[in-house]
mmCIF file of the N, C-alpha and C atoms, coordinates in Angstrom:
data_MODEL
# 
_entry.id   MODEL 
# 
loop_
_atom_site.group_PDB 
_atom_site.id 
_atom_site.type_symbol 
_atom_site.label_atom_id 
_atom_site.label_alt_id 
_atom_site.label_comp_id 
_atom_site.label_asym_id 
_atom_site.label_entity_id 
_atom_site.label_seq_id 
_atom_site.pdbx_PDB_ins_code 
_atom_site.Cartn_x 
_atom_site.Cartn_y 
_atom_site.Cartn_z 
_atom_site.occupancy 
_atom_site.B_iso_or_equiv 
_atom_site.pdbx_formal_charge 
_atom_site.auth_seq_id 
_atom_site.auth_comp_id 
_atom_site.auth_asym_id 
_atom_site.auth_atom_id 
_atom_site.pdbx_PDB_model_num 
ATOM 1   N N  . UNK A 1 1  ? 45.379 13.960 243.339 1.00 0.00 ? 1  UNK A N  1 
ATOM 2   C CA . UNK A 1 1  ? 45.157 14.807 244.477 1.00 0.00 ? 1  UNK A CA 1 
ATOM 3   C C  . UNK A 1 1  ? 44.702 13.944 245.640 1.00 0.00 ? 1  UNK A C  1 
ATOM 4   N N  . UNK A 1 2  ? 44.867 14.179 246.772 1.00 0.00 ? 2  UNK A N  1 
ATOM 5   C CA . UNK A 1 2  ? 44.340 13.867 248.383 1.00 0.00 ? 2  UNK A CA 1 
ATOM 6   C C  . UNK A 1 2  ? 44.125 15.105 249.141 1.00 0.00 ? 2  UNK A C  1 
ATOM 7   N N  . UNK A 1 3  ? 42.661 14.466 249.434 1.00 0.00 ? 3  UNK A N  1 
ATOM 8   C CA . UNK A 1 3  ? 41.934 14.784 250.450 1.00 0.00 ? 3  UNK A CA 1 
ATOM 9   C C  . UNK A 1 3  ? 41.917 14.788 251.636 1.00 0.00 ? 3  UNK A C  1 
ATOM 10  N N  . UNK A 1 4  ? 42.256 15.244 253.107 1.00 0.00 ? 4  UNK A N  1 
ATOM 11  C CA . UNK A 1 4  ? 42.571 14.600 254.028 1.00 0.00 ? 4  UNK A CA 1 
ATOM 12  C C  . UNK A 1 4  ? 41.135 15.517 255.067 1.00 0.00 ? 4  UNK A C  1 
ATOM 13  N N  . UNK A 1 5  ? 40.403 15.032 255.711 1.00 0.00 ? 5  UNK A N  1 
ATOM 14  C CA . UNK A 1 5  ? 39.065 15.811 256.591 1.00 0.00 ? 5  UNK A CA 1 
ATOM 15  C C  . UNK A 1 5  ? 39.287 15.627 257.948 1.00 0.00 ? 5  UNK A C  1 
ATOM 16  N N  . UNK A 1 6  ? 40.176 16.352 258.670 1.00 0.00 ? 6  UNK A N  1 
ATOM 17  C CA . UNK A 1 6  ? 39.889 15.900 260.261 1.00 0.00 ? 6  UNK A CA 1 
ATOM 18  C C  . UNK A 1 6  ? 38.773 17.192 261.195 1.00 0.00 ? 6  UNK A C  1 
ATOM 19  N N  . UNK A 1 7  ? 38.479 16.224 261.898 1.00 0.00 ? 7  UNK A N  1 
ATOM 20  C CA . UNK A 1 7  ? 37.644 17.692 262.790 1.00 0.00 ? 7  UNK A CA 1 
ATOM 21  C C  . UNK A 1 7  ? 38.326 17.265 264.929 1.00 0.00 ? 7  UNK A C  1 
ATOM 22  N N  . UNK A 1 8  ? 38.170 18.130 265.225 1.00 0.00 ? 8  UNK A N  1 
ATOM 23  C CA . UNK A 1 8  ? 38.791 18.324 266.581 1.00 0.00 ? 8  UNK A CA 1 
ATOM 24  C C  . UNK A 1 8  ? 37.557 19.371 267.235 1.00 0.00 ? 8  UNK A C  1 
ATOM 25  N N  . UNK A 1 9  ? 36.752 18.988 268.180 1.00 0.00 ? 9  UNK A N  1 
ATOM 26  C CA . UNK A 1 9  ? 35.770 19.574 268.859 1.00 0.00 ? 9  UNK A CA 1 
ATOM 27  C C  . UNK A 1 9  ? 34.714 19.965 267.483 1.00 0.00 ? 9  UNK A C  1 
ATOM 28  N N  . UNK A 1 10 ? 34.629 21.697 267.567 1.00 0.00 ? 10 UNK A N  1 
ATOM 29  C CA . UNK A 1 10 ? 33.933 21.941 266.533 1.00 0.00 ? 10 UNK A CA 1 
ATOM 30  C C  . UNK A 1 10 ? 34.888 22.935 265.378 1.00 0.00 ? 10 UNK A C  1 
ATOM 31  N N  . UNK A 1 11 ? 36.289 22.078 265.204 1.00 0.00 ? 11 UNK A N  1 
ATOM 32  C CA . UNK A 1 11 ? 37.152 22.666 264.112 1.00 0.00 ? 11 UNK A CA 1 
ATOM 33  C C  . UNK A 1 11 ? 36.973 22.104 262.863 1.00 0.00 ? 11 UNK A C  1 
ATOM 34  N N  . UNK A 1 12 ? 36.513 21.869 262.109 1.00 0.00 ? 12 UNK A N  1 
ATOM 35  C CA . UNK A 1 12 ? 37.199 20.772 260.624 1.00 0.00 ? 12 UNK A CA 1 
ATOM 36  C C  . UNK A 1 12 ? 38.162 21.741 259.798 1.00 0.00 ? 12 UNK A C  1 
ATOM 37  N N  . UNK A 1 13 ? 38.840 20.282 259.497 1.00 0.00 ? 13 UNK A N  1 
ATOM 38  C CA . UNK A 1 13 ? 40.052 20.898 259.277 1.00 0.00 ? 13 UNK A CA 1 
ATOM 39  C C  . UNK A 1 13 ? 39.974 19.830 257.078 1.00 0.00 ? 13 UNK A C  1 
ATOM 40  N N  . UNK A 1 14 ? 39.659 20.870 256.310 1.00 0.00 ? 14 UNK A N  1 
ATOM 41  C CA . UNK A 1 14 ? 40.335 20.260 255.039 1.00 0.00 ? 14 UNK A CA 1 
ATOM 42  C C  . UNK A 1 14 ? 41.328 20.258 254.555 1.00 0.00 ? 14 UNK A C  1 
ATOM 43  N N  . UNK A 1 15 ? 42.066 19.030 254.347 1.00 0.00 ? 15 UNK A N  1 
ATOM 44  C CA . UNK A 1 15 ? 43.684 19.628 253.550 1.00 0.00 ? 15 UNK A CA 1 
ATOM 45  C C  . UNK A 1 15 ? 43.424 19.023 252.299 1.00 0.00 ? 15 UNK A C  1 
ATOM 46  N N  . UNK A 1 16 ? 43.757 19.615 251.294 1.00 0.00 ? 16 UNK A N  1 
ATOM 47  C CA . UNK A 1 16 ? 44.056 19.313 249.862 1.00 0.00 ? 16 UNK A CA 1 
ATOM 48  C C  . UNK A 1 16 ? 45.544 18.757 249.582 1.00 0.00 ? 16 UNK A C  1 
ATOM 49  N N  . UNK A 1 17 ? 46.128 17.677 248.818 1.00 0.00 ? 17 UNK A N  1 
ATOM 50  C CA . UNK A 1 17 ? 47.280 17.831 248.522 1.00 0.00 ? 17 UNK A CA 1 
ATOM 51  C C  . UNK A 1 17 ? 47.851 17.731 247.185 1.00 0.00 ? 17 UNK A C  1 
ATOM 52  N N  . UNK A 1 18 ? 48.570 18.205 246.190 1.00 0.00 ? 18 UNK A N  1 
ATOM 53  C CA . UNK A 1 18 ? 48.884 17.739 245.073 1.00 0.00 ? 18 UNK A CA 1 
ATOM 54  C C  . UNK A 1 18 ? 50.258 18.299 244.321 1.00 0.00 ? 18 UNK A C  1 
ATOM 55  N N  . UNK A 1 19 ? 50.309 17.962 243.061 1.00 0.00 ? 19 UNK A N  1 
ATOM 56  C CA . UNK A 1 19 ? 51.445 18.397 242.658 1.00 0.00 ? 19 UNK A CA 1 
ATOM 57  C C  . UNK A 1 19 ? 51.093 19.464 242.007 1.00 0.00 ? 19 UNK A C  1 
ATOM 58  N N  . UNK A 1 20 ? 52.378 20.131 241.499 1.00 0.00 ? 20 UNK A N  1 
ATOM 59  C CA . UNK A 1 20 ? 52.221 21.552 240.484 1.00 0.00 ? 20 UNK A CA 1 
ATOM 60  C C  . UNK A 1 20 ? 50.909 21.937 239.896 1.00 0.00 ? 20 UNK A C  1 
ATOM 61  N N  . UNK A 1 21 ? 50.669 20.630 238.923 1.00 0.00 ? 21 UNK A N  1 
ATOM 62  C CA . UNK A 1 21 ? 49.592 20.596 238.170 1.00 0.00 ? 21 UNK A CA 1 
ATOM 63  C C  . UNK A 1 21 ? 48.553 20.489 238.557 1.00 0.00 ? 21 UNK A C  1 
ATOM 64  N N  . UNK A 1 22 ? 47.984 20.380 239.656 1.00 0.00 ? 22 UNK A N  1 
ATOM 65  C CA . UNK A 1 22 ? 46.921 20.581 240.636 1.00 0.00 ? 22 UNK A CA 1 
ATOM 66  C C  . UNK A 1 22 ? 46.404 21.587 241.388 1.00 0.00 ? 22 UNK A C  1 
ATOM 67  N N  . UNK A 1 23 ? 47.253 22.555 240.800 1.00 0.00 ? 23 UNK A N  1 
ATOM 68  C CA . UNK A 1 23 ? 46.954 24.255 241.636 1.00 0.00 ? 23 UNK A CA 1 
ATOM 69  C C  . UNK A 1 23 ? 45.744 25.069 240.896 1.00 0.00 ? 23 UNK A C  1 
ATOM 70  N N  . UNK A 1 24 ? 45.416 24.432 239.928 1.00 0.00 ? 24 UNK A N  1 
ATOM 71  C CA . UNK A 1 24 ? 44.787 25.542 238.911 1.00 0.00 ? 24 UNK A CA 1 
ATOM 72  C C  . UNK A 1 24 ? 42.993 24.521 239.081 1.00 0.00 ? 24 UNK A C  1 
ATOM 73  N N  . UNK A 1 25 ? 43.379 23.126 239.285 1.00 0.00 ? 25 UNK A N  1 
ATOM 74  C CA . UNK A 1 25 ? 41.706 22.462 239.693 1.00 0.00 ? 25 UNK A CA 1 
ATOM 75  C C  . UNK A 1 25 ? 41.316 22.926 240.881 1.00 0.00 ? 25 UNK A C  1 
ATOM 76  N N  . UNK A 1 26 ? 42.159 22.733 242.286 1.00 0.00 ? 26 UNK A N  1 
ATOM 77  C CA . UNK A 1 26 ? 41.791 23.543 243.455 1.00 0.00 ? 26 UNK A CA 1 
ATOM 78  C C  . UNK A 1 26 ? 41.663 24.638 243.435 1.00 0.00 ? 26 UNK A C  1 
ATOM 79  N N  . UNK A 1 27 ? 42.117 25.866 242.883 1.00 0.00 ? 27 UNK A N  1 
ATOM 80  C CA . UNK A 1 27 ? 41.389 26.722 243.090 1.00 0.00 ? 27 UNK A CA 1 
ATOM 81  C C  . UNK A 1 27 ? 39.843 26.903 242.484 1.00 0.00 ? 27 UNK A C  1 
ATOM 82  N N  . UNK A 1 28 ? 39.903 26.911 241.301 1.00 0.00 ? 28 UNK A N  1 
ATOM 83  C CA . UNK A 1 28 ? 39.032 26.607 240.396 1.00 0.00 ? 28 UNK A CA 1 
ATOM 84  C C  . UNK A 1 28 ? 37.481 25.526 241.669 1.00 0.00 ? 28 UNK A C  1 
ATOM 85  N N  . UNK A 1 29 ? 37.879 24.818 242.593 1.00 0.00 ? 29 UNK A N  1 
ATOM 86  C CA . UNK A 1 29 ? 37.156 24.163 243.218 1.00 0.00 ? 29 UNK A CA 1 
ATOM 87  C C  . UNK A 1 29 ? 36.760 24.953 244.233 1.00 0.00 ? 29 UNK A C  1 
ATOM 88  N N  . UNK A 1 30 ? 37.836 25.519 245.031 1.00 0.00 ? 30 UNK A N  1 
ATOM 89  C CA . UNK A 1 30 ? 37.497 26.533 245.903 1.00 0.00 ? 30 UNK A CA 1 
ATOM 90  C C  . UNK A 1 30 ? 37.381 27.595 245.701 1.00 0.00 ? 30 UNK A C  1 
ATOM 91  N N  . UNK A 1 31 ? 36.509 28.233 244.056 1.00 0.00 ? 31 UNK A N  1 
ATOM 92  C CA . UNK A 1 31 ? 35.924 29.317 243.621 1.00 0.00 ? 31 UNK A CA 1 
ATOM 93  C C  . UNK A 1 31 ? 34.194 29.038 243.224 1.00 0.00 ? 31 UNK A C  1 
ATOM 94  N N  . UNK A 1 32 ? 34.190 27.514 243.450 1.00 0.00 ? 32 UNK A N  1 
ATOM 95  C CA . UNK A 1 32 ? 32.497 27.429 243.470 1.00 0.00 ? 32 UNK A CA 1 
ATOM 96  C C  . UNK A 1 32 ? 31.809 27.951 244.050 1.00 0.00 ? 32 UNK A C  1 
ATOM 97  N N  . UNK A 1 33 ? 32.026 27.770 245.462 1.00 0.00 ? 33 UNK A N  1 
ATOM 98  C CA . UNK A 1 33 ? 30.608 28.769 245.986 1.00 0.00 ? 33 UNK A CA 1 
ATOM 99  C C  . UNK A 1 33 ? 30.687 30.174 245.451 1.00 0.00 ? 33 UNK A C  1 
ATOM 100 N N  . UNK A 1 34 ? 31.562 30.859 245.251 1.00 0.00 ? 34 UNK A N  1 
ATOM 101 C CA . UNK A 1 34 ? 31.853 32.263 244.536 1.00 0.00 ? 34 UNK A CA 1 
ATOM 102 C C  . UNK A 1 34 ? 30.799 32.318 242.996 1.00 0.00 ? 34 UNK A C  1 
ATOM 103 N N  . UNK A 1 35 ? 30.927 31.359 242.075 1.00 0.00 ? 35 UNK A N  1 
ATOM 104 C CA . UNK A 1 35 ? 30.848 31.178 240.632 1.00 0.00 ? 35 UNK A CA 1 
ATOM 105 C C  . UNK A 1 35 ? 28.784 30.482 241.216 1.00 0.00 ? 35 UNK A C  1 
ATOM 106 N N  . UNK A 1 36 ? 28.913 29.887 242.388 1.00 0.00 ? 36 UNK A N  1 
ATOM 107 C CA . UNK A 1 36 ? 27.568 29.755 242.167 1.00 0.00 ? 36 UNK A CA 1 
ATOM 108 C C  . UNK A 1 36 ? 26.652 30.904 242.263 1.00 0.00 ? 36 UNK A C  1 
ATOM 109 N N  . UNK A 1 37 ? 27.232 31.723 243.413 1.00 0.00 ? 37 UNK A N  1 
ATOM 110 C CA . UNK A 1 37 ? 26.356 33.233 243.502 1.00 0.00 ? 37 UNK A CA 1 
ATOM 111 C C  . UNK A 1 37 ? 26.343 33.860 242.155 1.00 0.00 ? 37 UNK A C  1 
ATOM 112 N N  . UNK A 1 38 ? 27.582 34.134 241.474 1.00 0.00 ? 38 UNK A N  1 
ATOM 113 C CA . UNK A 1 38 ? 28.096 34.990 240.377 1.00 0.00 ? 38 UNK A CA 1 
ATOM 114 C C  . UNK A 1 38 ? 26.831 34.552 239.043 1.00 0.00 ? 38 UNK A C  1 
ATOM 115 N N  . UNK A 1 39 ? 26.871 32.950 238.721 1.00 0.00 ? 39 UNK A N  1 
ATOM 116 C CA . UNK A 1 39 ? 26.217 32.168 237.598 1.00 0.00 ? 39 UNK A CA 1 
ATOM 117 C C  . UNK A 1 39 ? 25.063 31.803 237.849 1.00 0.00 ? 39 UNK A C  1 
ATOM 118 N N  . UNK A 1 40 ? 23.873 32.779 238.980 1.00 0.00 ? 40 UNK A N  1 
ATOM 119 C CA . UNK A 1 40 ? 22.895 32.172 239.002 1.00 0.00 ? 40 UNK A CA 1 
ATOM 120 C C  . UNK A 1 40 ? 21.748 32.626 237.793 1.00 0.00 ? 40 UNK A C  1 
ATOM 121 N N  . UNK A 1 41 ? 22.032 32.664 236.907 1.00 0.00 ? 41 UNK A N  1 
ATOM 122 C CA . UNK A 1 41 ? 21.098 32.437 235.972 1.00 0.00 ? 41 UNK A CA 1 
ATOM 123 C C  . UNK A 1 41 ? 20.952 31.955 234.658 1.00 0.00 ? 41 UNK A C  1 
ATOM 124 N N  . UNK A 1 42 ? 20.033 31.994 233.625 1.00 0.00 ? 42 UNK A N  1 
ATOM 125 C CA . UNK A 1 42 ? 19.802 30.888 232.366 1.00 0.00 ? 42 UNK A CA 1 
ATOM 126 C C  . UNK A 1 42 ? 21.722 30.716 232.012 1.00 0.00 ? 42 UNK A C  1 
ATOM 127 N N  . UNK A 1 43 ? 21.737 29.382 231.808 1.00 0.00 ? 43 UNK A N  1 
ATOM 128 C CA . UNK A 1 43 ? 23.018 29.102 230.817 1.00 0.00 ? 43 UNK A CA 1 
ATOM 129 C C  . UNK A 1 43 ? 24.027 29.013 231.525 1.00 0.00 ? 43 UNK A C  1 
ATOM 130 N N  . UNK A 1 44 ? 23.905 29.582 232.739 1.00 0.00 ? 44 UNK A N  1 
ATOM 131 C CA . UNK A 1 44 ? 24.946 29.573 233.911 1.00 0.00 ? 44 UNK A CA 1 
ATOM 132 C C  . UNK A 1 44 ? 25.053 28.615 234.956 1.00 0.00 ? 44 UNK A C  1 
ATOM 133 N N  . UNK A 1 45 ? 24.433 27.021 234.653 1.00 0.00 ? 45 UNK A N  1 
ATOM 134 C CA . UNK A 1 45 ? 23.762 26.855 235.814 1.00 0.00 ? 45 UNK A CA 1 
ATOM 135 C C  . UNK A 1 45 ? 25.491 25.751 236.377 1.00 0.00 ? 45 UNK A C  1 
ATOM 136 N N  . UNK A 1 46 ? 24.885 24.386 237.165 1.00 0.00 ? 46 UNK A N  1 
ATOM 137 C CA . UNK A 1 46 ? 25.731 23.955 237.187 1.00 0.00 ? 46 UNK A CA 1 
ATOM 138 C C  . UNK A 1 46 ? 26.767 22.985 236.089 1.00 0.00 ? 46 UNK A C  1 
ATOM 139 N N  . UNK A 1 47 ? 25.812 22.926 234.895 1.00 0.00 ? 47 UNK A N  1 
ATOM 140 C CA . UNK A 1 47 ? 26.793 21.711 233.946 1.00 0.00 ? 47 UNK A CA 1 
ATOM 141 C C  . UNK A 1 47 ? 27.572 23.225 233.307 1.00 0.00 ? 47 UNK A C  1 
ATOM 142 N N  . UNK A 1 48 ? 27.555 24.682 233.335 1.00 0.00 ? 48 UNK A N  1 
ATOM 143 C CA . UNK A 1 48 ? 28.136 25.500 232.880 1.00 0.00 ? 48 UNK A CA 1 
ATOM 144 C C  . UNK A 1 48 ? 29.650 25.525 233.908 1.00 0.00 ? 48 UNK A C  1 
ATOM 145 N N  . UNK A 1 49 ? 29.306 25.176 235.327 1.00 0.00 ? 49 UNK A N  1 
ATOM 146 C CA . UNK A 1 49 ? 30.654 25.610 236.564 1.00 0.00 ? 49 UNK A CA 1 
ATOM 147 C C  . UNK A 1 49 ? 31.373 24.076 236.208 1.00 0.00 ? 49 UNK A C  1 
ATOM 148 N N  . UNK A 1 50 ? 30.943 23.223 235.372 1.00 0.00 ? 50 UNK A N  1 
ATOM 149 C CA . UNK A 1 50 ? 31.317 21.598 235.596 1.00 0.00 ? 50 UNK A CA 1 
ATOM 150 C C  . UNK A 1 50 ? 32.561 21.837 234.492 1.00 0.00 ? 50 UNK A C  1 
ATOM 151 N N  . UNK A 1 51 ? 31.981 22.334 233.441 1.00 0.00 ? 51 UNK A N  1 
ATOM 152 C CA . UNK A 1 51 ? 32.535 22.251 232.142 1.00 0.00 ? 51 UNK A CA 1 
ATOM 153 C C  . UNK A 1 51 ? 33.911 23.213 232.245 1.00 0.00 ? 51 UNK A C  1 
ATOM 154 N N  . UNK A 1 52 ? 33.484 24.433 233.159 1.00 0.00 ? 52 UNK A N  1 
ATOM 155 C CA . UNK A 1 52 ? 34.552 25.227 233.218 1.00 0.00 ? 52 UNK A CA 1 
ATOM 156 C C  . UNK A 1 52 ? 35.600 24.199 234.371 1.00 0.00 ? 52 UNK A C  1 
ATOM 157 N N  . UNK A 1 53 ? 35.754 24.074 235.199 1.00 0.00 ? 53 UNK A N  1 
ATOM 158 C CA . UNK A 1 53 ? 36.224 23.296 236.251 1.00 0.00 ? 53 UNK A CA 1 
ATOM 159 C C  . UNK A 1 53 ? 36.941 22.129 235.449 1.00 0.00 ? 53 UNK A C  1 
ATOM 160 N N  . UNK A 1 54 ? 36.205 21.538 234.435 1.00 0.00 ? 54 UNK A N  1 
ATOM 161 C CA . UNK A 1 54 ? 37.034 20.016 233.171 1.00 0.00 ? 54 UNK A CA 1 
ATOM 162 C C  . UNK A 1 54 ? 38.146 20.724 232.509 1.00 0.00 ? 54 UNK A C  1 
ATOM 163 N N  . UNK A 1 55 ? 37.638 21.980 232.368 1.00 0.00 ? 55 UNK A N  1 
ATOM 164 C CA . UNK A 1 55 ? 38.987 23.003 231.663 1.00 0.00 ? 55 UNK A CA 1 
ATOM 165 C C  . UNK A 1 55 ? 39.813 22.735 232.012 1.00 0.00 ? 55 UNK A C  1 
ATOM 166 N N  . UNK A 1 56 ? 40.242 23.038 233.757 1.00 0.00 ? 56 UNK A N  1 
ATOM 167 C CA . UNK A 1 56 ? 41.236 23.287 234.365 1.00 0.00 ? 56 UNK A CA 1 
ATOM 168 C C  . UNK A 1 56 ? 41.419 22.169 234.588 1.00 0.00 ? 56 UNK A C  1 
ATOM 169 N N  . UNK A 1 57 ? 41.296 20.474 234.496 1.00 0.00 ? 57 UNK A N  1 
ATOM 170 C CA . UNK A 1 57 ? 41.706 19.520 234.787 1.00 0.00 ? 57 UNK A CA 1 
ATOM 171 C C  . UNK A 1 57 ? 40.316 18.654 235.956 1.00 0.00 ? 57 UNK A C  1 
ATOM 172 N N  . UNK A 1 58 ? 39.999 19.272 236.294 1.00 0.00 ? 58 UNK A N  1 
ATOM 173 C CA . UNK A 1 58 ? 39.037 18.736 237.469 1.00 0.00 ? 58 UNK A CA 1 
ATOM 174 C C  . UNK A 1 58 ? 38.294 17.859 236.734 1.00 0.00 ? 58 UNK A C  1 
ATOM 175 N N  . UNK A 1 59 ? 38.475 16.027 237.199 1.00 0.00 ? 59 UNK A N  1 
ATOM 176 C CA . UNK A 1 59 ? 37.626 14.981 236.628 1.00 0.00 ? 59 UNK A CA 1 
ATOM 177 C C  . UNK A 1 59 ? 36.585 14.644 237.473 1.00 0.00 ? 59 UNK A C  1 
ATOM 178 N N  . UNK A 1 60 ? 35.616 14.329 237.110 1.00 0.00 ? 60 UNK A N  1 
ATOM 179 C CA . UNK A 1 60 ? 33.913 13.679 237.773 1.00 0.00 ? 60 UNK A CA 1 
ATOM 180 C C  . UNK A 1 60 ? 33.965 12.143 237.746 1.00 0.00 ? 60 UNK A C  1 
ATOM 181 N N  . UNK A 1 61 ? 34.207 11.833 239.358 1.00 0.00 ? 61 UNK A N  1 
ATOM 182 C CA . UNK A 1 61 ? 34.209 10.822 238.640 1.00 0.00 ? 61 UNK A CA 1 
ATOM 183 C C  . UNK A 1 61 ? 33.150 9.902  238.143 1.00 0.00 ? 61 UNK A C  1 
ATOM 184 N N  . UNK A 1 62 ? 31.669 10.211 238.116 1.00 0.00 ? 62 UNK A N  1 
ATOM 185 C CA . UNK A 1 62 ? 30.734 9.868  237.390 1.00 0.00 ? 62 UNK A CA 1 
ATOM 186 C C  . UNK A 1 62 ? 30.354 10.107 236.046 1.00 0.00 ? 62 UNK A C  1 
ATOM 187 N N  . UNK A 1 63 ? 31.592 10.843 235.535 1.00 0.00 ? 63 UNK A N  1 
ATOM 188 C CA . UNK A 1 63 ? 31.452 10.869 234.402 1.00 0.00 ? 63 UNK A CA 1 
ATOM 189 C C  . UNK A 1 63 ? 32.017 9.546  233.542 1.00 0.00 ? 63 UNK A C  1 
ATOM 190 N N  . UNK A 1 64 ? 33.228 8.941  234.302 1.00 0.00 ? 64 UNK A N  1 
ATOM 191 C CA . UNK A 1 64 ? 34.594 8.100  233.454 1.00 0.00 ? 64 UNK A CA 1 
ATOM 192 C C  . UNK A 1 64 ? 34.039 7.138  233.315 1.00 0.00 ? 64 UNK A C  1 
ATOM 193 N N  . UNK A 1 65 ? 34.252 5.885  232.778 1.00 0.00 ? 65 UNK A N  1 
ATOM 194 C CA . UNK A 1 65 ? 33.733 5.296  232.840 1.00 0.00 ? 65 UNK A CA 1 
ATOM 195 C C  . UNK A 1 65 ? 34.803 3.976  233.448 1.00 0.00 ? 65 UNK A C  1 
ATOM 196 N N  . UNK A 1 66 ? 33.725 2.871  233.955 1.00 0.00 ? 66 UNK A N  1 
ATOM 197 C CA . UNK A 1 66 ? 34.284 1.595  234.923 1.00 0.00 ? 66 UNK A CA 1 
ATOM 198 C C  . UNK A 1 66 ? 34.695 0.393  233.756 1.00 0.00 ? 66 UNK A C  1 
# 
């Protein structure tokens, strides 16, 4: 996937780009703030939105290793 961030006055502009197989991590990414309101409590926290998000393909990259 690519990332692309431009801003113009006070516009920012995010573009995402990827192939097929990349439709199901972006959304899944741009349903966090949603899943953070939804999961705010015990068991729900964030390593619960991380794990779901690894489902769909989405890698950390502090998880991989160098």
């Amino acid at each position: 996937m690519k990332f692309d961030v431009t801003a113009t006055d006070d516009e920012i502009v995010w573009e995402t780009r990827g192939d097929a197989g990349a439709q199901s991590a972006i959304e899944e990414y741009m349903r966090l703030p949603e899943r953070l309101r939804e999961e705010a409590r015990p068991g729900h926290d964030v390593a619960h939105l991380k794990a779901h998000a690894s489902r769909v393909g989405l890698r950390f990259t502090a998880d991989t290793s160098r």
